[in-house]
C-alpha positions in Angstrom: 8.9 16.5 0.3 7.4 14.9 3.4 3.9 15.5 2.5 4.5 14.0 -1.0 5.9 10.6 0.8 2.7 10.7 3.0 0.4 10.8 0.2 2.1 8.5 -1.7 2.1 5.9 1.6 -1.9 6.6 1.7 -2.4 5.8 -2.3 -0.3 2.7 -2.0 -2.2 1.3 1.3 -5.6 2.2 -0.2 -4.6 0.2 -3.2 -3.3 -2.7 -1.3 -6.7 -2.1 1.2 -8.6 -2.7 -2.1 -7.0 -5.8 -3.2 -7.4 -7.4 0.1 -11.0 -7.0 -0.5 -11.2 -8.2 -4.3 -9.3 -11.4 -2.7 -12.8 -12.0 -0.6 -15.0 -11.6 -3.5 -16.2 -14.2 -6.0 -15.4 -14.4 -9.3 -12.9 -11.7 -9.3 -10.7 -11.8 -12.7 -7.2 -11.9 -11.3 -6.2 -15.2 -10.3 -5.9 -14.8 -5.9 -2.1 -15.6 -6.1 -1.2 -12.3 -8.3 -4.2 -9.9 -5.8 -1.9 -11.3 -2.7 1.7 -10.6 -4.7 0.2 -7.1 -5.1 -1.4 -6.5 -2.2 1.8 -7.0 -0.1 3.7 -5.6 -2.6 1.9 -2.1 -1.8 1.4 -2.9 1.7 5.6 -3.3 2.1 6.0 0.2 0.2 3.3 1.7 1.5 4.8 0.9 5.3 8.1 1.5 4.3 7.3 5.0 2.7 5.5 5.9 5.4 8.4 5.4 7.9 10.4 7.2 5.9 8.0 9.9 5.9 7.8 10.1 9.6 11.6 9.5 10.4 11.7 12.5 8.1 9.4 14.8 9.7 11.1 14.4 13.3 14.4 15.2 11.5 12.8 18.9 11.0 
């Protein structure tokens, strides 16, 4: 279970690493205002799963 909510943390800040950088390209299709809205959308779950993940791991 604990190793499910760490990968799931990585995916979601790799995704939210990835917008950040579409935000500092040219040209890129999605308006900047919805890459931000999902970039810290996945950055807050990402962070919070991850805390959860490690708050779960000391429990053990």
């Amino acid at each position: 279970m604990v190793s499910i909510l760490f990968l799931i943390s990585i995916i979601c800040l790799l995704a939210a690493f990835f917008f950040v950088l579409s935000l500092m390209k040219p040209g890129f299709y999605p308006p900047k205002k919805l890459l931000k809205k999902r970039a810290s959308t996945l950055m807050g779950t990402g962070l919070i799963l991850l805390l959860a993940a490690i708050l779960l791991s000391s429990i053990k």
